[in-house]
Steps between C-alpha positions, in 0.01 A plus 500: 500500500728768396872527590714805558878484442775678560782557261826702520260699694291590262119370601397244201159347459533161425160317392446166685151381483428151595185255501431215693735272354789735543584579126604822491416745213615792376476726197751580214644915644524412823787433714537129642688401790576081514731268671680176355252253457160758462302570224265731370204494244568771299180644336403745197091531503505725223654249258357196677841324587662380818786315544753375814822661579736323771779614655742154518805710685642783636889558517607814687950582510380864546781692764263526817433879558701515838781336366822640336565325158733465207209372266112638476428136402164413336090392538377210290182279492351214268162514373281260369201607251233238429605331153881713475845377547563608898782843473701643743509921489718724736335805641390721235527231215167407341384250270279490228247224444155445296175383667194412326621724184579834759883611484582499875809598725588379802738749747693426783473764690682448821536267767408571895617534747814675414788276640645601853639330794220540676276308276713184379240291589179664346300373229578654139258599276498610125296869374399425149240650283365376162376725267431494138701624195 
């Protein structure tokens, strides 16, 4: 299956191919929207590696966007990469990592929905891409 997403209104494709035992897949360059708790196998054919990314948590003190307030506050999330120390980056922090010998970096690239109080309640999810160095 293939997802579209929406972000800051800008239209994003997000890859989110699945098989019958749900594992999801994806490859390194491509955007990657996850929840706490949801993983991804992360996949680079051309130099035979995969490996699995999890998102552990997502922390969002961002000012919602109908709301007056005296600080902009801030996005974070905690990742997990098979066989590396779990992290926590804020939005546009990225971290670098090595898999199978490649030089890799992980980027946070936001997190959705954008906070409001209309949607307290929703589910958040983490946009991260991989790509290599």
């Amino acid at each position: 299956m293939k997802c579209v997403g929406y972000l800051l209104g800008a239209l994003l494709l997000l890859s989110c191919e699945s098989n019958e035992t749900g594992t999801f897949y994806s490859d390194l360059g491509v955007n990657v929207l996850k929840g706490p708790l949801e993983s991804v196998l992360i996949r680079d054919a051309s130099e035979g590696i995969s490996f699995e990314v999890k998102v552990l948590t997502i922390e969002d003190s961002r000012c919602m966007s109908d709301v007056v307030c005296v600080h902009a506050g801030w996005a974070t999330a905690s990742f997990e990469i098979q066989g590396e120390t779990p992290f926590v980056l804020t939005i546009g922090e990225s971290k670098i990592f090595s898999m199978n010998g490649q030089s890799l970096k992980l980027i946070l690239v936001d997190v959705v929905p954008y906070p409001s109080t209309t949607n307290q309640h929703e589910k958040k999810e983490a946009v991260f891409i991989i790509t290599r160095l």
